[in-house]
Backbone atoms as SQL, in Angstrom:
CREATE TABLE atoms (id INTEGER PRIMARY KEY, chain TEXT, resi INTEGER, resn TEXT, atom TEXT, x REAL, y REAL, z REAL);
INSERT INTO atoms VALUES
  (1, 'A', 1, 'UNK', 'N', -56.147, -29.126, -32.166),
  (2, 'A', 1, 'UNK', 'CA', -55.088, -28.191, -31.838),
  (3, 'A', 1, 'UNK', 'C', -54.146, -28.083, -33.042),
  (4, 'A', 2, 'UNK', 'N', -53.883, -26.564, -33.361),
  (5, 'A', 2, 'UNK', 'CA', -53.163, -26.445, -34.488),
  (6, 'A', 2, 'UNK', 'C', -51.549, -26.698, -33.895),
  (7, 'A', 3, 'UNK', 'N', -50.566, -27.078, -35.305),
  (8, 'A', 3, 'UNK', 'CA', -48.793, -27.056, -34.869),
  (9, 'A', 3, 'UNK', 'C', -48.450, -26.230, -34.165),
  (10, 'A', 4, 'UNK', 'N', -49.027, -24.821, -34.513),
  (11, 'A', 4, 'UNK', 'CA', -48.441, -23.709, -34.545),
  (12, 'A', 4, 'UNK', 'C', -48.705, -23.479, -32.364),
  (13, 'A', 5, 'UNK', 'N', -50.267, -24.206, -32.008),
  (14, 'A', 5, 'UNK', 'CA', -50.213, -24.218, -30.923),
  (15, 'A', 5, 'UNK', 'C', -49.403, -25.455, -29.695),
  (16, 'A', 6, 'UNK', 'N', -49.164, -26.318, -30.164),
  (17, 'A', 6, 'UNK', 'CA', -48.305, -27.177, -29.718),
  (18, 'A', 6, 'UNK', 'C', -46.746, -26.940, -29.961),
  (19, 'A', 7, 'UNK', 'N', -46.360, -25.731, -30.594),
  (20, 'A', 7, 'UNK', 'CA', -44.845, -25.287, -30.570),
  (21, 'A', 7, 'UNK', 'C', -44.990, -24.178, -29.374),
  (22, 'A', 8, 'UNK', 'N', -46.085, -24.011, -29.123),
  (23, 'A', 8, 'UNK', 'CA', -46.268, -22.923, -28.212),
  (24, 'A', 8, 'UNK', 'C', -45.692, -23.528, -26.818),
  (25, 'A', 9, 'UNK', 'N', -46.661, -24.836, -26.827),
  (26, 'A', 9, 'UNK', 'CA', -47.381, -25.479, -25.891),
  (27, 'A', 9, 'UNK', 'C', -45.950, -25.837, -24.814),
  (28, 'A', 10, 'UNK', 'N', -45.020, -26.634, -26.022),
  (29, 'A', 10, 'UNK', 'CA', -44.151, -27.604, -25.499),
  (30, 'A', 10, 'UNK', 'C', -42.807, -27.144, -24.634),
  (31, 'A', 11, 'UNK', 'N', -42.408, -26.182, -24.690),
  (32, 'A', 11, 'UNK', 'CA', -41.558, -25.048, -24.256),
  (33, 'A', 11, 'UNK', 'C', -42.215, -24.833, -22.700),
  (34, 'A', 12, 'UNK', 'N', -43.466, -24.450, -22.563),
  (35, 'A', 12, 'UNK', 'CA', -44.228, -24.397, -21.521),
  (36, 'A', 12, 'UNK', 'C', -43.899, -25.873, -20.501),
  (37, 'A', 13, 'UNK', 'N', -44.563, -26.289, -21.230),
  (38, 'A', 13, 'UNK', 'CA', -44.492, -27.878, -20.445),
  (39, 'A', 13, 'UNK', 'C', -43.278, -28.532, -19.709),
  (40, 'A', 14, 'UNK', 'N', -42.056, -28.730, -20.641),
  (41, 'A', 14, 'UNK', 'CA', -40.880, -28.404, -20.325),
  (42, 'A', 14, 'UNK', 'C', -40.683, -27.984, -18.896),
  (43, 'A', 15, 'UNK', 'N', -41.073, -26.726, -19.123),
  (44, 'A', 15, 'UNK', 'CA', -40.560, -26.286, -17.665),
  (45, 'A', 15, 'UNK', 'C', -41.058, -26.181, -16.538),
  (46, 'A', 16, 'UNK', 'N', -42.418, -26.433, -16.652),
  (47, 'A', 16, 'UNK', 'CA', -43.326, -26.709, -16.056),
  (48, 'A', 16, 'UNK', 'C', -43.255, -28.170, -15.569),
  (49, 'A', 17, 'UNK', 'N', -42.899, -29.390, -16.261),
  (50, 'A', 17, 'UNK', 'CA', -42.217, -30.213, -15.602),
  (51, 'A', 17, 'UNK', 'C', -41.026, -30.066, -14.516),
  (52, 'A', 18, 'UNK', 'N', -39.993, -29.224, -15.787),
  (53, 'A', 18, 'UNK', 'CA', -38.684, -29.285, -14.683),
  (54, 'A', 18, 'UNK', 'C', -39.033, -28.617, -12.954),
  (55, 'A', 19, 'UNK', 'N', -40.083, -27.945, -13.293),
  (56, 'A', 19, 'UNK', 'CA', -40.228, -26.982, -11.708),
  (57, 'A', 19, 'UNK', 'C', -41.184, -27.988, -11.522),
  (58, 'A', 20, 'UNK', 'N', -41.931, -28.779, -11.530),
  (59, 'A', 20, 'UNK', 'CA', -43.125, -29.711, -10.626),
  (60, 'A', 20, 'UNK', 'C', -41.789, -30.758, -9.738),
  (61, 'A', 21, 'UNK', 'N', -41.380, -30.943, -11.043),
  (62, 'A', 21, 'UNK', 'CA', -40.453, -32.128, -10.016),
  (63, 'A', 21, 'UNK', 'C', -38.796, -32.111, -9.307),
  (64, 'A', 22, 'UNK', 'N', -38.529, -30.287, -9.602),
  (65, 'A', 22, 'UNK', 'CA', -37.575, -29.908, -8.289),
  (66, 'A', 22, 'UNK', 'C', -36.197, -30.276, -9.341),
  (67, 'A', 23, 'UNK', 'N', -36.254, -29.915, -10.695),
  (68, 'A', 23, 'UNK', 'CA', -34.942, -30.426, -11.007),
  (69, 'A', 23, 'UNK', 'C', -34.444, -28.946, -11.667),
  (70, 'A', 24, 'UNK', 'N', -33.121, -29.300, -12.132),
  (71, 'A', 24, 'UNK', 'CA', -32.692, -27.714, -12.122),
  (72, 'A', 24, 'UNK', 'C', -32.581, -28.086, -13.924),
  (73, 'A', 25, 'UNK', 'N', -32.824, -26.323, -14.398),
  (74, 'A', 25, 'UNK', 'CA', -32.856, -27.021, -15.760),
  (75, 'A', 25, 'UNK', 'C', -31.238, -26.943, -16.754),
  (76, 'A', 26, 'UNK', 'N', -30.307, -26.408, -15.787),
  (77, 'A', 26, 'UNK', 'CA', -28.984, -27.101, -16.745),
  (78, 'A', 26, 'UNK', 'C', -28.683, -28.492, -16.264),
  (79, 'A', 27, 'UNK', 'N', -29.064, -29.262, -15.397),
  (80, 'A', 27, 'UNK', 'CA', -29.133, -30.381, -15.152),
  (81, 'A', 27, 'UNK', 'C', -29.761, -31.070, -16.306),
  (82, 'A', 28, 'UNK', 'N', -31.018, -30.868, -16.468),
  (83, 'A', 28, 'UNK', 'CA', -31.810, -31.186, -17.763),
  (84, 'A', 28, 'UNK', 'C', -30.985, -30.957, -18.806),
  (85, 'A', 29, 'UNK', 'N', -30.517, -29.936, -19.588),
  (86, 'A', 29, 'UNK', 'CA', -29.672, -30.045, -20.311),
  (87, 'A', 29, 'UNK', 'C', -28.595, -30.611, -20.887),
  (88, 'A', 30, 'UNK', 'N', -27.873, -31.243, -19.793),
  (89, 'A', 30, 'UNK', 'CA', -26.818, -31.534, -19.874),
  (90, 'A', 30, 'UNK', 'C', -26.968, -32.948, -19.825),
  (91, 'A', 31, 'UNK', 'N', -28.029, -33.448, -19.152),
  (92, 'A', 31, 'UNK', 'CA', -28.361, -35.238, -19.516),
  (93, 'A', 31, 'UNK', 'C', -29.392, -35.436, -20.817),
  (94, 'A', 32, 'UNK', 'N', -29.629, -33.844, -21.376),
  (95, 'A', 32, 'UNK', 'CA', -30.215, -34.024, -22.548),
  (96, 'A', 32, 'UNK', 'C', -29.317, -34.151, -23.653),
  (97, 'A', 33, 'UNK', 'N', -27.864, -33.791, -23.184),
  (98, 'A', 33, 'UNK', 'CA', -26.661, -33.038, -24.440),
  (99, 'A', 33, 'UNK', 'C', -27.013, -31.754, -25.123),
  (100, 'A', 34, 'UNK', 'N', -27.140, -31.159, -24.538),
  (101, 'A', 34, 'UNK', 'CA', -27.373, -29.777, -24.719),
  (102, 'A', 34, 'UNK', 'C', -26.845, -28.914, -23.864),
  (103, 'A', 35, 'UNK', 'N', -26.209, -27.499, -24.561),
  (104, 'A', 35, 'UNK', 'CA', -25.682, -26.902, -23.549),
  (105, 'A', 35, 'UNK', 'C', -26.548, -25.854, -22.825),
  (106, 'A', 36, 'UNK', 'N', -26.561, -25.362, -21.856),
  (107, 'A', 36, 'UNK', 'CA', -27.481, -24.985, -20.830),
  (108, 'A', 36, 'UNK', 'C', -28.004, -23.479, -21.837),
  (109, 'A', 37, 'UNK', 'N', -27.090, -23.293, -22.710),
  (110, 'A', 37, 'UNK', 'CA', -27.539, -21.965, -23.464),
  (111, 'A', 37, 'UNK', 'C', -28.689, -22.678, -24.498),
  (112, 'A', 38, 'UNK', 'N', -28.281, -23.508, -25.036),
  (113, 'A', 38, 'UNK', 'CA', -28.970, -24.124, -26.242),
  (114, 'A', 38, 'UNK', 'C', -30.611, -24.697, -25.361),
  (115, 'A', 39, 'UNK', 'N', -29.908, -25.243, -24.553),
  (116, 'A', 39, 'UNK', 'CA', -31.820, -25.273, -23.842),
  (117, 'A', 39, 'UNK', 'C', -32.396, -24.409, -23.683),
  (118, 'A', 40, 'UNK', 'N', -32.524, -23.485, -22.740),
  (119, 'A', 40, 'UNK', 'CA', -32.427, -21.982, -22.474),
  (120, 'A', 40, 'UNK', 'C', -33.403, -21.360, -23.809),
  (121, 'A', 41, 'UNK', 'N', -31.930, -21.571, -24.870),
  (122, 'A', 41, 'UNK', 'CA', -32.815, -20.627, -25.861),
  (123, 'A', 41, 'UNK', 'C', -34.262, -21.981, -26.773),
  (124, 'A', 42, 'UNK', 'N', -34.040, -23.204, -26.234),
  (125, 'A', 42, 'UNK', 'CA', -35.339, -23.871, -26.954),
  (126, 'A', 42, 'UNK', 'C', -36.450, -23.349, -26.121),
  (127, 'A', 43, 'UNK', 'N', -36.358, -23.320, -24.506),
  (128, 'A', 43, 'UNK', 'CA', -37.439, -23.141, -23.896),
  (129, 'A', 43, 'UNK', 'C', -37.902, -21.410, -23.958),
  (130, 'A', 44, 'UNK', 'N', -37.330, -20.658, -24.479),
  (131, 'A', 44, 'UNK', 'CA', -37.728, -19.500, -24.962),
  (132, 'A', 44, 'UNK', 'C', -37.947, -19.424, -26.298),
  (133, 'A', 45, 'UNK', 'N', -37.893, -19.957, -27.181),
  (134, 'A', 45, 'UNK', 'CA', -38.113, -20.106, -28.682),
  (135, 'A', 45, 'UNK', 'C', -37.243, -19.069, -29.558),
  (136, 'A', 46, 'UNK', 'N', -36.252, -19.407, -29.294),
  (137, 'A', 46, 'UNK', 'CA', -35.279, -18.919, -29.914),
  (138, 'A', 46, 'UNK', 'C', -34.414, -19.844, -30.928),
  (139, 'A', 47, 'UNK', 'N', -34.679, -21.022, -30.064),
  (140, 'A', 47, 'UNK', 'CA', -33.936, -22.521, -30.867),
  (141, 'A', 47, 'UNK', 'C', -35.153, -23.347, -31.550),
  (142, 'A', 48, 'UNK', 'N', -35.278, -23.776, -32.303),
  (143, 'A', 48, 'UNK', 'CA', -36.456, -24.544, -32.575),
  (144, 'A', 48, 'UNK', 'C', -36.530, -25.903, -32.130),
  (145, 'A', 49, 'UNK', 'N', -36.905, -26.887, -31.247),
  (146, 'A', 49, 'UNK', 'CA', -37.725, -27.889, -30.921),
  (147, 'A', 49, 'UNK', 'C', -37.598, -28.907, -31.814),
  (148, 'A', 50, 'UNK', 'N', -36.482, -29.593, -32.042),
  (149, 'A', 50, 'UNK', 'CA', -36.595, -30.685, -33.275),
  (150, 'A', 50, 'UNK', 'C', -37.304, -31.869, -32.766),
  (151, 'A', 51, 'UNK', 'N', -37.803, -32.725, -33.447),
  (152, 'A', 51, 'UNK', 'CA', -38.208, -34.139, -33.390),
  (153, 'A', 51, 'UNK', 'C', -37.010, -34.727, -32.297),
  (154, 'A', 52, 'UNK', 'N', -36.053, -35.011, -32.880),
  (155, 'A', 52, 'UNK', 'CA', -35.155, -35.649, -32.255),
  (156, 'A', 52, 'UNK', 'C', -34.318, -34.901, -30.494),
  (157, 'A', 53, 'UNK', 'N', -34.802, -33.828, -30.814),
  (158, 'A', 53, 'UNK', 'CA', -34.401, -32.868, -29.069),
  (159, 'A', 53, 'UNK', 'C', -35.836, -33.576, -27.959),
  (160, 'A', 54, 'UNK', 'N', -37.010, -33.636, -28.661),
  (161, 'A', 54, 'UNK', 'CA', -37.691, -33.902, -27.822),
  (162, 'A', 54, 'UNK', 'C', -37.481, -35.373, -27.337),
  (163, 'A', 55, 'UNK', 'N', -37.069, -36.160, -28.054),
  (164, 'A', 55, 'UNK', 'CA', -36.654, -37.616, -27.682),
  (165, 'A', 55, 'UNK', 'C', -35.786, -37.723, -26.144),
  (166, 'A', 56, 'UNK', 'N', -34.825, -36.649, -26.628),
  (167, 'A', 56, 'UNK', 'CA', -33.322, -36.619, -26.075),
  (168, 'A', 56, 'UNK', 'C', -34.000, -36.026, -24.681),
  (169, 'A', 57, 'UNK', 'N', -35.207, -34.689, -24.483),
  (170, 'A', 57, 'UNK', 'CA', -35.634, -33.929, -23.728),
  (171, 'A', 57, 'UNK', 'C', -36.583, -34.768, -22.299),
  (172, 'A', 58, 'UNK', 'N', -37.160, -35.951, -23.437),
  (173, 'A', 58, 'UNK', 'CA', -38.054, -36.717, -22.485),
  (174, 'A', 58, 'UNK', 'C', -37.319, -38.010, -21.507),
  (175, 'A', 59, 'UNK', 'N', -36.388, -37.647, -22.229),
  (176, 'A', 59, 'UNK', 'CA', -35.520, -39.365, -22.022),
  (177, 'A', 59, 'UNK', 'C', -34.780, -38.588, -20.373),
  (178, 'A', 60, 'UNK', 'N', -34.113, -37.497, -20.499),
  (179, 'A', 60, 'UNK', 'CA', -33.607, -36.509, -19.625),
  (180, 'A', 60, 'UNK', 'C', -34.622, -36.553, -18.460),
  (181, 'A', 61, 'UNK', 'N', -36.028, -35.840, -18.904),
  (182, 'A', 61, 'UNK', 'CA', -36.660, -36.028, -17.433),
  (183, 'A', 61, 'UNK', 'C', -37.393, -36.788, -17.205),
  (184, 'A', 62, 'UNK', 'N', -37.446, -38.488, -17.811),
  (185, 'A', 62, 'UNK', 'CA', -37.670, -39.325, -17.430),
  (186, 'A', 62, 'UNK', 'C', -39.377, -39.884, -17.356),
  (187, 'A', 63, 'UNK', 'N', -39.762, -39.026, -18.744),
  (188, 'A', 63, 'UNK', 'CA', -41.261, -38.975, -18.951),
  (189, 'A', 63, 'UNK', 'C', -41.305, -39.692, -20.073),
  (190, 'A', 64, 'UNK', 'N', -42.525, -40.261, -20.754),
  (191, 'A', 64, 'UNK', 'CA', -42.586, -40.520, -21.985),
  (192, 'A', 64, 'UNK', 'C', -42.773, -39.368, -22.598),
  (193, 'A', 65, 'UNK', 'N', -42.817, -39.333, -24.484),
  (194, 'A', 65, 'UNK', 'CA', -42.881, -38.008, -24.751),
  (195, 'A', 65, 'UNK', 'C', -44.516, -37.379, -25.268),
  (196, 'A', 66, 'UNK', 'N', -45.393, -38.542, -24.586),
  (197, 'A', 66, 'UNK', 'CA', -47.148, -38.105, -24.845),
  (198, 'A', 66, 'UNK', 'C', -47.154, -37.336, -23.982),
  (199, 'A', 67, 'UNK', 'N', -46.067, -37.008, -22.641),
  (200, 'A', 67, 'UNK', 'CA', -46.244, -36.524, -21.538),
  (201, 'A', 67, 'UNK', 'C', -45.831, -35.243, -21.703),
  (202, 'A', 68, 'UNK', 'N', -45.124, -34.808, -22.696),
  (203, 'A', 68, 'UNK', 'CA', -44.742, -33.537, -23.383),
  (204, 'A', 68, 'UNK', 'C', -45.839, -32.660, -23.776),
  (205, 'A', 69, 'UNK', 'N', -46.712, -33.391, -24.482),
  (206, 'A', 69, 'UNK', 'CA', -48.076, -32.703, -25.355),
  (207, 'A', 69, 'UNK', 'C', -49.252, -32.797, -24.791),
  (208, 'A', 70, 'UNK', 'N', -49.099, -33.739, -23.206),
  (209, 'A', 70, 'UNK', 'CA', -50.201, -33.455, -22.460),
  (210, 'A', 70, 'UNK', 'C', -51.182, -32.239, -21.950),
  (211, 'A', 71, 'UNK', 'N', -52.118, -31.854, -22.215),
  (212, 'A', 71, 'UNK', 'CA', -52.480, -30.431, -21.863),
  (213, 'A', 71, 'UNK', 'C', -53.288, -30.791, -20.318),
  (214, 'A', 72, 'UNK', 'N', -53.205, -29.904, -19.963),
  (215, 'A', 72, 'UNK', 'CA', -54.141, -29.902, -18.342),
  (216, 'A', 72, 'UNK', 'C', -55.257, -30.712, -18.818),
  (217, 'A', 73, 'UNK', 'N', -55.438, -30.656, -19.221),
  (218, 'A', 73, 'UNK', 'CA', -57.166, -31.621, -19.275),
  (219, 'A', 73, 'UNK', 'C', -56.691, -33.278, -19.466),
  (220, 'A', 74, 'UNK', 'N', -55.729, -33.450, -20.347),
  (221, 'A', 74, 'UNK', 'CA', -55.281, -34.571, -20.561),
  (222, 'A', 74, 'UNK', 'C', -54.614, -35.179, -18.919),
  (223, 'A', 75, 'UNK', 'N', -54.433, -34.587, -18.598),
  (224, 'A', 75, 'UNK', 'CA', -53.654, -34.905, -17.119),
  (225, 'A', 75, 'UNK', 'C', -54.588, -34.874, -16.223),
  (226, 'A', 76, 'UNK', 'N', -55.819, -34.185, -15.982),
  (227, 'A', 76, 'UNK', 'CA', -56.811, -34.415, -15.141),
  (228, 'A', 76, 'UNK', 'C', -57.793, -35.801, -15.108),
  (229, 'A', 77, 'UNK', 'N', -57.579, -36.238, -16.320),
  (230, 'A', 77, 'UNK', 'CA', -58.359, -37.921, -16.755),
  (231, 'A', 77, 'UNK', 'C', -57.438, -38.907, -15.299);
């Protein structure tokens, strides 16, 4: 899998977490330190996805962050 598809990917996932497990996503935000705009615009790709947001992102919903880049197949094992 190329970068270019895992910048795709992770934005997806994101929220696709936040809606599996019923949480609201300025909630997420805001235990990420981020303001509900600044998330907002990462999960639309407007903001770019730093190394260090995803730390802050996984820690928030309480996943590790392999669980970020998991693709459906990886999750079906």
């Amino acid at each position: 899998m190329r970068v270019v598809d895992y910048n795709a990917m992770l934005p997806r996932r994101i929220s696709s977490i936040i809606d599996e497990r019923g949480f609201k996503q300025c909630a997420i935000a805001q235990r990420a330190g981020f303001s509900s705009q600044q998330f907002t615009d990462m999960l639309n790709g407007r903001r770019i996805i730093k190394a260090c947001d995803i730390l802050a992102i996984a820690d928030a919903l309480g996943v590790e962050v392999n669980e970020l880049f998991a693709t459906h197949d990886d999750r079906a094992s």
